[in-house]
TORKOL-4160 file (C-alpha; in steps of 0.2 Angstrom, whole numbers, padded with zeros to 4 digits, m for minus):
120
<pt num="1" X="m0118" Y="m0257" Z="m0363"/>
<pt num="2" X="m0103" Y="m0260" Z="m0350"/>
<pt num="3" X="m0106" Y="m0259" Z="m0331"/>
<pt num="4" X="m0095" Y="m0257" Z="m0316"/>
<pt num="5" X="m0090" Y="m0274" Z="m0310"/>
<pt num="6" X="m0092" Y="m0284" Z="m0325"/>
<pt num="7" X="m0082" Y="m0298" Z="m0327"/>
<pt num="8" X="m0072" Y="m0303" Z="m0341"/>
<pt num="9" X="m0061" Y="m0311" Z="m0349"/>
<pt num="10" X="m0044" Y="m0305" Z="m0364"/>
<pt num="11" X="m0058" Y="m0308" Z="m0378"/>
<pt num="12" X="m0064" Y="m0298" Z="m0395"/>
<pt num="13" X="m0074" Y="m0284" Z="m0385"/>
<pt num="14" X="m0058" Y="m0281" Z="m0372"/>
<pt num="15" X="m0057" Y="m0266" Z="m0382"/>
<pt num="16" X="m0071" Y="m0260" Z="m0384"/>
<pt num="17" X="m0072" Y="m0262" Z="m0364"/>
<pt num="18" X="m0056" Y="m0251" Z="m0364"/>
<pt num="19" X="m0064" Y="m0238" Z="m0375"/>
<pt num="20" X="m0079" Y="m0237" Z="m0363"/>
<pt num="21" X="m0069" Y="m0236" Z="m0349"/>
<pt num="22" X="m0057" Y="m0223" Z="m0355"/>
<pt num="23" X="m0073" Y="m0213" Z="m0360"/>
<pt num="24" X="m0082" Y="m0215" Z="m0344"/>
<pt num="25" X="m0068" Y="m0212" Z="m0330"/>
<pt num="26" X="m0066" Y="m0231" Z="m0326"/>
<pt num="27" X="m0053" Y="m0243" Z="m0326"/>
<pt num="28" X="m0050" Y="m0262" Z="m0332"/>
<pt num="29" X="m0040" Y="m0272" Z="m0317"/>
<pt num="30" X="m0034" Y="m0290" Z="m0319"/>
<pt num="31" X="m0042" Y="m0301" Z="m0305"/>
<pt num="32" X="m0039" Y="m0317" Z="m0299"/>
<pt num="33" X="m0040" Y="m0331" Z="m0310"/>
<pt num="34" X="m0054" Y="m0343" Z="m0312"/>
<pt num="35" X="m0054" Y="m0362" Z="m0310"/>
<pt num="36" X="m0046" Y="m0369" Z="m0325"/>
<pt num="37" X="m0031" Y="m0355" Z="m0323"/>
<pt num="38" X="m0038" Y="m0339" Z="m0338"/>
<pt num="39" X="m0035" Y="m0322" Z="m0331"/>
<pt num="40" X="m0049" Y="m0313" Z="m0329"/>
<pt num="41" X="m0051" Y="m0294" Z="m0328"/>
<pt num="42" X="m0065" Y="m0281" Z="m0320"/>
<pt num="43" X="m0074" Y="m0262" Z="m0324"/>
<pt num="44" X="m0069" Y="m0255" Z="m0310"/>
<pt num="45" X="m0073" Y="m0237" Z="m0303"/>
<pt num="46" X="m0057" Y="m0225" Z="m0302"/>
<pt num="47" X="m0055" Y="m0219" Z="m0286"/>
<pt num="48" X="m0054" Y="m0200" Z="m0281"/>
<pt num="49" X="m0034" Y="m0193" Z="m0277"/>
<pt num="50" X="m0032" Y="m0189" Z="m0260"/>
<pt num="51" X="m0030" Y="m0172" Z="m0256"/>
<pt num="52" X="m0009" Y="m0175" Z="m0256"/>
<pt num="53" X="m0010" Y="m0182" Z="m0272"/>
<pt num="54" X="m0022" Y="m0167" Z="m0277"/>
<pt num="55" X="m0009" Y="m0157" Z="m0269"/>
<pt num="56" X="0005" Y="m0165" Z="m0280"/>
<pt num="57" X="m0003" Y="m0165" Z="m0293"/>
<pt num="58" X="m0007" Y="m0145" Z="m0294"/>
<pt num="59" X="0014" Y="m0143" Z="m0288"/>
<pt num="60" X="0018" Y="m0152" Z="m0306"/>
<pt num="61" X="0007" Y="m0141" Z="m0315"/>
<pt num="62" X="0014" Y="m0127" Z="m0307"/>
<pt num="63" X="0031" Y="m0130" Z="m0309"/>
<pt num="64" X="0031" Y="m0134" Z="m0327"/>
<pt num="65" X="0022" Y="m0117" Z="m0331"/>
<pt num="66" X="0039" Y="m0110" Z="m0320"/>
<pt num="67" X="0050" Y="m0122" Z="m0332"/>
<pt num="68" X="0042" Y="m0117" Z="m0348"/>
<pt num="69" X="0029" Y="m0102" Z="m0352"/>
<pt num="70" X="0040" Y="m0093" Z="m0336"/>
<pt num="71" X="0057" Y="m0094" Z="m0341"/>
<pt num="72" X="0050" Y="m0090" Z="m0360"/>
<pt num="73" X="0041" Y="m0076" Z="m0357"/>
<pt num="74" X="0051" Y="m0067" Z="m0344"/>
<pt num="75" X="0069" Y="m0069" Z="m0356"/>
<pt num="76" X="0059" Y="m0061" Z="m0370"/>
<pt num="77" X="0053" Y="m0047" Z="m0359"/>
<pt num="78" X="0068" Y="m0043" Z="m0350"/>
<pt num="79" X="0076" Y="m0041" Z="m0366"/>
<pt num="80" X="0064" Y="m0031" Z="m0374"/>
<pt num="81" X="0063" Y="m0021" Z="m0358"/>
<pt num="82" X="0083" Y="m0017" Z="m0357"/>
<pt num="83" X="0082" Y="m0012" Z="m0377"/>
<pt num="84" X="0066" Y="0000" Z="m0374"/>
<pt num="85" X="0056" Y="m0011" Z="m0387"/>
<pt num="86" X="0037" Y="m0017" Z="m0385"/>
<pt num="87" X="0030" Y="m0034" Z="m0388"/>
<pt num="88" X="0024" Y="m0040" Z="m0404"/>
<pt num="89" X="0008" Y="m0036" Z="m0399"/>
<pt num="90" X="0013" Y="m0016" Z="m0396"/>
<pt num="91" X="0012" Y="m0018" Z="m0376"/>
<pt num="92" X="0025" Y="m0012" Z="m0366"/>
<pt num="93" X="0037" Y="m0025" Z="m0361"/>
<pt num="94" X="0039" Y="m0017" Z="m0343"/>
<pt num="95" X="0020" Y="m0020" Z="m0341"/>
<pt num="96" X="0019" Y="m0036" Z="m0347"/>
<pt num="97" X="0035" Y="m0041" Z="m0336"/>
<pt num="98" X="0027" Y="m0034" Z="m0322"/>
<pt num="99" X="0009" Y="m0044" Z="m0325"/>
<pt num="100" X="0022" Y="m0059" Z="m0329"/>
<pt num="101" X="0030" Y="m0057" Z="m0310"/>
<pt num="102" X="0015" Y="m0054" Z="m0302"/>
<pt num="103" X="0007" Y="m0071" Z="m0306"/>
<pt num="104" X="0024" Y="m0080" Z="m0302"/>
<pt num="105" X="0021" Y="m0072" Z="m0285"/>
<pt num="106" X="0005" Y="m0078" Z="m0284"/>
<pt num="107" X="0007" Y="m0097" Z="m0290"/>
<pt num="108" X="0025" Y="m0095" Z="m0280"/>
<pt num="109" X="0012" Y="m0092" Z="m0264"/>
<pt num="110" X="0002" Y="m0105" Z="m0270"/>
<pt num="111" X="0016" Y="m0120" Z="m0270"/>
<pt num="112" X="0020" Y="m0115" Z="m0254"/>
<pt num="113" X="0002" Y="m0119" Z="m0247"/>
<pt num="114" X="0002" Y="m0135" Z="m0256"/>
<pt num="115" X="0019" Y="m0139" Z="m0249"/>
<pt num="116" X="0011" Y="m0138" Z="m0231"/>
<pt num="117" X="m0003" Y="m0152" Z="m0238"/>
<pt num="118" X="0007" Y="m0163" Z="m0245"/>
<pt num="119" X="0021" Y="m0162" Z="m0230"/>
<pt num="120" X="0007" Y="m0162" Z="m0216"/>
C-alpha cells in the first residue's frame, strides 16, 4: 500500500499513511517544500535507540516500578508483617516482603550497570 520513502503531501489519505506508519514502526517527517511553496512530508524508517537511550529507557521503567508497585507492595507487607497477618492470598507477609526485597536488589544492581552505559 505505503512504502518507505514515499512522498506526500497533507491530502485525504495523510491518515491512512499515519495509521500505516504507526502499524508498521515507521514515521511521517515533513521535508522540504516543493517548488510552488506546499509542504511535503516522507514514510520514513524509525531508527534503532542507541544503546544510552536503550540504557535510559530501561532506568525509567525501572524506577517507576521503585515509585509505584515498590513503595505499594512493600507498605502493605511491612504492615502485615508487624501485625502477624498474611496476605490476601494466605501467604505469609514476611515471605512475600522478602521475595519483594530480593528483586529490588536485583533491578537496584541492574540500574547500576545501566548507570555505567549511559555515563560512559
Amino acid at each position: 500500500m505505503y512504502n518507505v520513502g514515499d512522498i506526500f503531501y497533507n491530502d485525504e489519505e495523510y491518515s491512512k499513511r499515519a495509521a500505516f506508519c504507526n502499524e508498521n514502526n515507521l514515521k511521517i517527517v515533513e521535508i522540504e517544500e516543493d517548488e510552488q511553496g506546499k509542504g511535503r512530508f516522507q514514510i520514513q524508517e524509525i531508527p534503532p535507540l542507541s544503546e544510552v537511550e536503550l540504557a535510559r529507557l530501561e532506568v525509567s521503567k525501572l524506577q517507576t516500578w521503585f515509585d509505584e508497585d515498590y513503595s505499594r507492595h512493600e507498605q502493605k507487607l511491612r504492615r502485615l508483617s508487624v501485625l502477624d497477618k498474611p496476605d490476601d492470598d494466605g501467604v505469609n507477609a514476611n515471605i512475600k516482603l522478602g521475595t519483594l526485597y530480593s528483586e529490588a536488589e536485583v533491578k537496584r544492581a541492574r540500574i547500576q550497570e545501566l548507570e555505567k552505559i549511559i555515563n560512559k
